[in-house]
Every structure is written in structure tokens, then in C-alpha cells.
C-alpha positions in Angstrom: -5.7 20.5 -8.0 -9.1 21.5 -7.8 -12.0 19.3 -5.5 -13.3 17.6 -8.9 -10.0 16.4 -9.9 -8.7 15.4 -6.6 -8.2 11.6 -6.1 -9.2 9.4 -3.5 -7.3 6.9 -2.1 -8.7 4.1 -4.1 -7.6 5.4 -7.2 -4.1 5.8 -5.8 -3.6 2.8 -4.3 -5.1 0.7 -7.4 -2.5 3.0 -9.7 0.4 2.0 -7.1 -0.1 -1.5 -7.3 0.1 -2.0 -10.7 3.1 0.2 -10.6 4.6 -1.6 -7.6 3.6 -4.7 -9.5 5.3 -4.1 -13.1 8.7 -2.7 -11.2 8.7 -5.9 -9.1 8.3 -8.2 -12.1 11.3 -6.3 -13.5 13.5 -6.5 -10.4 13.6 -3.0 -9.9 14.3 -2.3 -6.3 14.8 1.5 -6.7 11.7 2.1 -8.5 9.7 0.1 -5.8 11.5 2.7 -3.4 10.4 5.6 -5.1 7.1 4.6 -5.6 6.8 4.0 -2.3 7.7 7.6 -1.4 5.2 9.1 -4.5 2.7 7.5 -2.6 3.4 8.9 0.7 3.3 12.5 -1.1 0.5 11.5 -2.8 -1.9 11.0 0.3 -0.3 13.7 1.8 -2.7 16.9 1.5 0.5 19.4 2.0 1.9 17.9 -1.1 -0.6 19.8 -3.5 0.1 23.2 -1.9 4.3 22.9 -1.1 6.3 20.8 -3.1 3.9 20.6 -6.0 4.4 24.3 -6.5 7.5 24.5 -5.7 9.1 22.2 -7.8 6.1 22.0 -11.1 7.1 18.7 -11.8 5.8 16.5 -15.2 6.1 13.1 -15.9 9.6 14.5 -17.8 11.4 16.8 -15.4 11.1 18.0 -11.9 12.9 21.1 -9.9 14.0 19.0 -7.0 17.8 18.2 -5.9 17.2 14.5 -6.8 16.2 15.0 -10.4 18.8 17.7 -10.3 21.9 14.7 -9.5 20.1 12.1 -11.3 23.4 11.0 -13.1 25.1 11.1 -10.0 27.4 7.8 -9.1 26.0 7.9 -5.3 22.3 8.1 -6.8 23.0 5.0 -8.2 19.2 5.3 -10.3 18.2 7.0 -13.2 14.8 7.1 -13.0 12.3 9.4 -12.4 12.1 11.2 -8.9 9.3 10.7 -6.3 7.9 14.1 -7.9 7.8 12.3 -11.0 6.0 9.2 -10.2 3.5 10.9 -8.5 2.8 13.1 -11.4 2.6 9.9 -13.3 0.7 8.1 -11.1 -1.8 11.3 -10.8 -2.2 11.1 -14.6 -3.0 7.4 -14.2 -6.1 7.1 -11.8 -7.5 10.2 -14.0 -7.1 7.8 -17.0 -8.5 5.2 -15.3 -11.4 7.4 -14.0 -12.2 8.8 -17.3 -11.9 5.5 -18.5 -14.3 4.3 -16.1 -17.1 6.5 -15.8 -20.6 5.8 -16.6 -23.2 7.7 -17.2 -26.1 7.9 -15.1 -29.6 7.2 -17.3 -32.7 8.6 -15.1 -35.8 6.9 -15.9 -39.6 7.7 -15.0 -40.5 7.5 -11.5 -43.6 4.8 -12.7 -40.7 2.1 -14.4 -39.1 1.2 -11.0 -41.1 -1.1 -8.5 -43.5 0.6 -5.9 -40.7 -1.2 -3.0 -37.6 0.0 -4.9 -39.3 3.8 -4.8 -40.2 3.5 -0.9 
């Protein structure tokens, strides 16, 4: 992840909340869970340079052991990993960003107010 697509906490959290918000209308306790942990290796700077790479996840597969066992019986969830929702939630908050921006219109120095200027 490069410096211009990097995301600041803001944008994590406000993607996290409405994620923590539509699991707990559904009464999913495991998905609050793993949220919870894609958050942590969200805001975690060592996630973009170790388990990123190592496992490449996408929003559709992951090379971790939990993904790996996802049909387990002791897993007991069939959901995405913590990989995967933070891929999801990355993709999210640059949505919203895009969504968001606004362009910056410069006008002549003599339209703004002489106090404004100073």
C-alpha cells in the first residue's frame, strides 16, 4: 500500500462501525469477532508488510490456516477470515473516499475579503 492510498483511522473506524453495526442487527456474534480482529490488523502498521504479503488475501480467498479450515466443525463459522474483512473493509473507506472527495476550486486572490486573506 503506497502513502496516497494508505488510510487513516477515521476511515477505518467509520467502515467498522457500519460493519459492526449490520452484523449486530443480524445477530452475528462471529462476524462482530472477526471484525474486531480486522480492525486490530488494520491499525497495525506491520500488517501491510507481513501478513498482507504473506497470505495476498481478497475479499474471496486468503492463504491463512483459518480460511484454510473454514468448513471445520470446531470453526464453527463460515465466513470470511480476519484477512478478509480487512481486505473488505480496505476497499470500503477507499469507496467512501472516492466517493467523497471534492475538488478544490482556487479563485482570484481580489474575490476573498482583505481579513479572510490576512
Amino acid at each position: 500500500m503506497n502513502n496516497q492510498t494508505l488510510l487513516t483511522k477515521s476511515e477505518i473506524f467509520t467502515v467498522y462501525n457500519q460493519m459492526r453495526a449490520a452484523a449486530r442487527r443480524e445477530g452475528n456474534t462471529k462476524q462482530i469477532e472477526r471484525l474486531n480482529k480486522a480492525l486490530g490488523i488494520l491499525l497495525s502498521k506491520e500488517y501491510y508488510a507481513g501478513e498482507r504479503l504473506a497470505y495476498i488475501p481478497t475479499k474471496d480467498s486468503c492463504g491463512c490456516k483459518d480460511w484454510e479450515f473454514r468448513f471445520s466443525s470446531k470453526r464453527a463459522y463460515t465466513g470470511g477470515c480476519k484477512h478478509m474483512l480487512a481486505e473488505v473493509m480496505m476497499q470500503s473507506a477507499l469507496a467512501l473516499r472516492a466517493a467523497h472527495e471534492v475538488t478544490v476550486w482556487l479563485t482570484p486572490r481580489e474575490s476573498f475579503p482583505a481579513e479572510v486573506i490576512a
